[in-house]
N, C-alpha and C positions, 0 to 999 in steps of 0.2 A: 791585351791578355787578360781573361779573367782571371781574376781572384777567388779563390775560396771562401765560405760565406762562414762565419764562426756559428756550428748552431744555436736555437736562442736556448734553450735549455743550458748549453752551457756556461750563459754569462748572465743565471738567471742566480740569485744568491741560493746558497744549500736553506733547506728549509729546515729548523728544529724539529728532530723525529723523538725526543726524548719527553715524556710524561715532563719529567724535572726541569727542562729548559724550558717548555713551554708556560707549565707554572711559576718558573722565576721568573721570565720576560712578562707575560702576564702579572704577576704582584709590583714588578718594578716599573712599571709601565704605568698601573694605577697609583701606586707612591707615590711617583714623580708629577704625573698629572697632577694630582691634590695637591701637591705643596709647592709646584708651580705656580698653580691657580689660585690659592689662600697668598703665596707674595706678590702674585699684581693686583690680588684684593688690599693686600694692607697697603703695598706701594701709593693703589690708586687714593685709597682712604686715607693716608698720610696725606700726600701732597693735596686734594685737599681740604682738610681740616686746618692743615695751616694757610692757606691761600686762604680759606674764610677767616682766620684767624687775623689775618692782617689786614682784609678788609675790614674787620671792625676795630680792630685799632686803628685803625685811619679817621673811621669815621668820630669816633667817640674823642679821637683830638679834636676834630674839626668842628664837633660839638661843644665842646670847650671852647673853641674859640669862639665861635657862633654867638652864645652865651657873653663873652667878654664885650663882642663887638653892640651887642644889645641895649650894655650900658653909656653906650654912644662916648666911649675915653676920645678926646682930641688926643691925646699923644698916647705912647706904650712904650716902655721900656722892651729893649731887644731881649735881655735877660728874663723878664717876666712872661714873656710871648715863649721863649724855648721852655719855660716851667709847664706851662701847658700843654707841650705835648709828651708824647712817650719817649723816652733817650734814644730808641733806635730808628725815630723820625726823623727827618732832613726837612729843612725850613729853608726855604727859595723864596723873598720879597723880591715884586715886579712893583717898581715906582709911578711916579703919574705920565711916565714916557713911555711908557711900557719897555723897560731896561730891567736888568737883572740890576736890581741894588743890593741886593746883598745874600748870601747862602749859609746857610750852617747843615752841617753834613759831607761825609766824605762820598764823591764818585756819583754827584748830583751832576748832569750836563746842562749850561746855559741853554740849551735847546728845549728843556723842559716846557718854557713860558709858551713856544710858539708848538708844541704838542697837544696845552690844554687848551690855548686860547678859544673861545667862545664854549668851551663844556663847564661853566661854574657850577661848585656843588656835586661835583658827579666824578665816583671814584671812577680810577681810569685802569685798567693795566697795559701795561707797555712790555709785552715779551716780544725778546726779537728785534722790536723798531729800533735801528739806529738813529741818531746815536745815544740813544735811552733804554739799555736793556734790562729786564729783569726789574722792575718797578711799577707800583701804585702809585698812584697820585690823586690829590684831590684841590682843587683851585676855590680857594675864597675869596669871595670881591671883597675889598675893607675901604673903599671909596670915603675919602676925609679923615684918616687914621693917619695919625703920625707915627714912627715908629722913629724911638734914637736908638743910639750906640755909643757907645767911648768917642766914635769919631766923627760921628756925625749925626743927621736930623733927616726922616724919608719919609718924603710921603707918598704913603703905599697904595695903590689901584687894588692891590690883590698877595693875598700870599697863598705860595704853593707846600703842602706839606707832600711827603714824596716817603714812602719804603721801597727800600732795596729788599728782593725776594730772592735773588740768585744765592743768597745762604740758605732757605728753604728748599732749594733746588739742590745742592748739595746733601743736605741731609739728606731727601728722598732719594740720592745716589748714595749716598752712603749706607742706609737703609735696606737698597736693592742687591748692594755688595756682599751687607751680610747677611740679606735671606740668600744669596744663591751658593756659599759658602756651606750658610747650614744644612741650604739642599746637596749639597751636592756630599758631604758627612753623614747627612740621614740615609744617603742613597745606599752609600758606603754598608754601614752599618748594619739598613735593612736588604741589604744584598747576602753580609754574611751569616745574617740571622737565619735569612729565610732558606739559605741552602742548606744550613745547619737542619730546621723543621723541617725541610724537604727532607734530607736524607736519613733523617728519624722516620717521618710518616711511609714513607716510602719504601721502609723496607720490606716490609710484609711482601710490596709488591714483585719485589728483587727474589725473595725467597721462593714466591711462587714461582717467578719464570725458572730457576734454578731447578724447583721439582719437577717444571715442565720439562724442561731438560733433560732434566733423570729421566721422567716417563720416557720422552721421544727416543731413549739410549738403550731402552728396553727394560726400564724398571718398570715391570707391569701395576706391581701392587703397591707404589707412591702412590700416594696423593696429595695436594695439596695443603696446608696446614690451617687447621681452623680455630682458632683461639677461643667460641663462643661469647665473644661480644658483642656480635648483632651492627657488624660495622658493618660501610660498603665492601671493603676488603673482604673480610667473611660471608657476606653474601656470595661477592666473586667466588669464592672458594669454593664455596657450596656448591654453585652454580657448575662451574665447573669439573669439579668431584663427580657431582650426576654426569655430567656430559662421559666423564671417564669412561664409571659405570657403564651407562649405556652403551658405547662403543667397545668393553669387554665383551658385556652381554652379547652383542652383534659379533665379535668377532667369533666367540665360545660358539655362538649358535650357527655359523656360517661354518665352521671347523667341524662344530656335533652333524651338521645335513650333510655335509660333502662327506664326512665317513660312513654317513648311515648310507648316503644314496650309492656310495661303491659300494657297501658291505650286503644293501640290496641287489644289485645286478651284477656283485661278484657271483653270488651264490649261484644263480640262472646261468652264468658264465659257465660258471665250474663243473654244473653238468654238462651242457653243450658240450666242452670241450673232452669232457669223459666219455659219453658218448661218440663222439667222432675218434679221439684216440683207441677207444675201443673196434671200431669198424677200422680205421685204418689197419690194425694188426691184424685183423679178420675172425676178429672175435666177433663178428654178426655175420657168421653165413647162411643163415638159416634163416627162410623168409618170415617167419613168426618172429626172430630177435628183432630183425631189421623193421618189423615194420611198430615191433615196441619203440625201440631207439627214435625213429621220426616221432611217434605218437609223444615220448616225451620231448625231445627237443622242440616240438613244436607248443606243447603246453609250458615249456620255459621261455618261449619266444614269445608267446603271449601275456606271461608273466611283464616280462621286458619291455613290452609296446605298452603294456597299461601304465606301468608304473611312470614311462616317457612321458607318456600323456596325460596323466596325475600332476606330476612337475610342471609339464607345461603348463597345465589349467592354473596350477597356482601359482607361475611365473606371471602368467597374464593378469592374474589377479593380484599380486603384488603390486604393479608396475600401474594400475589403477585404470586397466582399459572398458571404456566405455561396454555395457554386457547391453541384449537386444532388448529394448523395454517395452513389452504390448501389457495388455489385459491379460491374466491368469485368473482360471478360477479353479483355485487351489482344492477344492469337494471336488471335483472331475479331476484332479491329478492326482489328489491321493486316495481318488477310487481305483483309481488304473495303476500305481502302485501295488496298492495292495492286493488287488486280483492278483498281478503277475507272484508276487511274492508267497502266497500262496499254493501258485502253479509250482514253485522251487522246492518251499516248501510244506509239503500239503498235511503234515504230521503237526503241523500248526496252529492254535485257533489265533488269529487274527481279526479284530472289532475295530471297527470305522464308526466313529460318530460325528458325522459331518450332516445336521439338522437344515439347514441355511446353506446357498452361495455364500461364498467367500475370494471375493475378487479385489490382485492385487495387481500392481505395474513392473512386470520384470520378465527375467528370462525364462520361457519357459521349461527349454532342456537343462539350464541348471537346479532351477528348480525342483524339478523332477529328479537331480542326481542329490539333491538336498536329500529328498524324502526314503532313495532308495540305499543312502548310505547311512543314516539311521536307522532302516527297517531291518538294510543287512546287519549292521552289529548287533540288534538288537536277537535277531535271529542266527547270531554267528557264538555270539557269548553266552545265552543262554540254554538248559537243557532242553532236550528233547520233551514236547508237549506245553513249555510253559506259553503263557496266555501273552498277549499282547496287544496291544490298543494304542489306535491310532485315532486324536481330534483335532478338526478342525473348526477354531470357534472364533467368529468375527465380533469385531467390537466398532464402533463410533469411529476409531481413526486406525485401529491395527485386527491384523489377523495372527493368531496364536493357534501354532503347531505344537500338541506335545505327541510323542510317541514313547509310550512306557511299558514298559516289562516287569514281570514277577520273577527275577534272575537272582542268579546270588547276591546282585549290587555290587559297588566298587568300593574298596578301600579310600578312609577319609584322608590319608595320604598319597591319594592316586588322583581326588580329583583335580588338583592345580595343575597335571598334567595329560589330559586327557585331548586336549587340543595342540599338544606337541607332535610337531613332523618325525616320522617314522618311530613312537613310544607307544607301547604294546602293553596292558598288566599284564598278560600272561604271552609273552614274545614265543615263545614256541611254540603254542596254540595256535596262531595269529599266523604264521610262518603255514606250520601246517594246513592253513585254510585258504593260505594264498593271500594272505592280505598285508600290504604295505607299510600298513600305519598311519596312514596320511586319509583315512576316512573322515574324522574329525576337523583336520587340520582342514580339509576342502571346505566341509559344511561350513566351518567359522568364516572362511574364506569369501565363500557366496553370499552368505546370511547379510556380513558386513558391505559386501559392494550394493546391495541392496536394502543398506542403510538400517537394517535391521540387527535383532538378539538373537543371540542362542545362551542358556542357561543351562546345566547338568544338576541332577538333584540328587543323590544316592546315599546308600547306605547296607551293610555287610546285613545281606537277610532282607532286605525289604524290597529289592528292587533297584532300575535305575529309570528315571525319565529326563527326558532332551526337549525342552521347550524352547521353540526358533519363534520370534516376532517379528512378524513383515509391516510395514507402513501399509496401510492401501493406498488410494487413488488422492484421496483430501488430507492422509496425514503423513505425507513423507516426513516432514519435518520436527513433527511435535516427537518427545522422548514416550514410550512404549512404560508401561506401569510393571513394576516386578512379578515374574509369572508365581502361581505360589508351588509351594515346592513340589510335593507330591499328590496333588489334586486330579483322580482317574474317574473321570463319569463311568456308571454304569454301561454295559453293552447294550444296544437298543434291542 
């Protein structure tokens, strides 16, 4: 029978999702490394410093006696031989039998003689080897040396001086004992210190998510809290804050188009439907009403399909889709502009100063809806007869369109909004002529997928001029130079 298999996610440990646990694990983690690391440094550096430590007390007895044996003594007092060395040396005489004759020191093994035999001269260490552990040694030949004692008379082949290290070995245990004590008290200590500055530093961040909170609950107008300290925290904030902003402004203007766009084809609605309730009760029996009634439902249906396909143009153009890129030469486009505008309206003067070709990469039915939705407002908003001038003048990397008029001009409160979707200065003029509002908002539309400016210049009494800056063919990429404000060439 199979078995169910445990998934591995679930026997995988939970992973720290917490800013705070991450940075405690983290500090505690480098802590501990370091002070881990500095006690097998001192461990190492203890143990040794005494290991050479006892190598040269070995040797500097053995030196000593060296020196003694120099002055060629026939005999030596046993007594006078352990004055020579250090008190925590052991002294092992091997006779001329090669026998242990005699020891001083405690925990020295007879086995000592047959460990150094044939190394004279040459400290030894002995860790480990049975049954001599934990020991130096050094073997000097004393060949012809008598050595006494209280009880008797030796004559020595060699004496072995010997320390015992396994108390050095302890200390470097007991040394190990209390650095991992005081690690493990520092750990302690910098565990609660640091959660302590953790949950100080951290709270700014506790407070923001708190106001996130509020925001996400429907507190529009929180924001995050910003201290002016020029912290990271306060950057976040900042940071953030914009992001708010922004996504007000997105929502406000997604709220202000879907009222404006019903409040547009409510109105074309509301006739339709007047009309047609009107004819159902038979209030158009008369061929002359009826065939008013179409003649307007039909010029509100028209209203309705343009305004569709307005939206659409700048749905598309929102959404960043590829527009058809050939050669234009913009002097042949807005000569056929202006003819036809003319033909509209012939009460007009209308000047063209397009000297030069002027050839650019892009589309050329938008572009043409470019020039004719300038020409119309231009000819929409100003009186009857005033003058208007349309140039087109090519430079090194760009082509600059202005088209200017001698109109009343726009209010210096009006122009931040002149490129807003369905915002009219004078909405009931605007309505009356059939027009959307969204003339502007197209141009800016096209201008920009075509990697280009538009700029508006105006003033109450002086006019208004629209200057669009297209790249040509060599300067997509470079920035277009600021058009100047109200600069109208002569009419040729």
């Amino acid at each position: 029978m199979r078995t169910a298999r445990t998934p591995v996610s679930a026997i995988r440990p939970r992973r720290l999702t917490t800013i705070r646990g991450r940075l405690l694990i983290g500090v505690l983690v480098l802590l501990a490394a370091g002070l881990v690391g500095n006690s097998i440094a001192g461990a190492v550096t203890l143990r040794t410093y005494l290991h050479h430590r006892a190598e040269a007390t070995l040797r500097e007895s053995g030196d000593r006696v060296h020196r003694v044996l120099e002055e060629r003594p026939q005999t030596v007092n046993g007594r006078q031989l352990a004055t020579l060395v250090e008190p925590l040396l052991g002294i092992t005489v091997i006779d001329a039998d090669g026998k242990v004759a005699g020891q001083v020191g405690a925990g020295i093994p007879e086995a000592i003689d047959g460990l150094t035999a044939g190394r004279p001269d040459q400290v030894l260490t002995l860790d480990g080897e049975k049954p001599a552990p934990d020991l130096l040694a050094l073997r000097i030949p004393t060949a012809g040396l008598t050595i006494t004692t209280s009880h008797q008379a030796v004559e020595a082949s060699a004496v072995i001086l010997t320390m015992r290290t396994d108390i050095d070995r302890v200390t470097v245990a007991d040394f190990i004992s209390g650095q991992a004590t005081s690690v493990g008290i520092t750990l302690v200590l910098a565990f609660a210190v640091a959660l302590l500055i953790l949950r100080i530093g951290l709270r700014p961040l506790r407070r923001m998510a708190d106001t996130a909170d509020d925001i996400a609950s429907g507190a529009r107008d929180e924001r995050l809290p910003v201290h002016g300290a020029h912290t990271e925290t306060d950057r976040l904030a900042v940071a953030v804050n914009n992001a708010f902003d922004a996504q007000a402004r997105a929502e406000t203007q997604i709220r202000d188009f879907a009222a404006d766009a019903s409040h547009e084809l409510r109105t074309p609605l509301a006739t339709i439907s007047g009309w047609l309730d009107l004819y159902n009760q038979g209030g158009l029996s008369a061929p002359a009403d009826l065939d008013r009634a179409l003649e307007r439902v039909d010029g509100e249906v028209g209203r309705m399909r343009l305004l569709v396909e307005e939206l659409s143009l700048l749905a598309r153009l929102d959404a960043g889709r590829p527009l058809n890129s050939r050669p234009v030469d913009l002097r042949r486009l807005a000569s056929a502009v202006v003819q036809d505008a003319q033909v509209v309206a012939p009460d007009r003067v209308i000047d063209l100063y397009a000297p030069v070709p002027a050839s650019v990469h892009g589309d050329q039915p938008r572009l043409q809806q470019v020039l004719n939705n300038l020409l119309g407002n231009a000819i929409q908003h100003t009186p009857s007869g005033t003058t208007i001038s349309v140039t087109v003048e090519p430079t090194a990397t760009h082509v600059r369109i202005r088209v200017a008029d001698h109109g009343p001009g726009i209010p210096a409160g009006d122009l931040a909004r002149v490129f807003d979707r369905f915002w009219r200065a004078d909405a009931g003029r605007g309505r009356a002529h059939g027009g959307s509002g969204l003339g502007l908002a197209i141009v800016q539309a096209i201008v920009h997928a075509h990697h280009g400016t538009v700029h508006v210049a105006s003033a109450p009494g002086t006019g208004t001029t629209v200057t669009v800056t297209l790249p040509t063919q060599g300067g997509r990429d470079e920035p277009p130079t600021p058009p100047p404000a109200m600069d109208r060439p002569d009419a040729p």
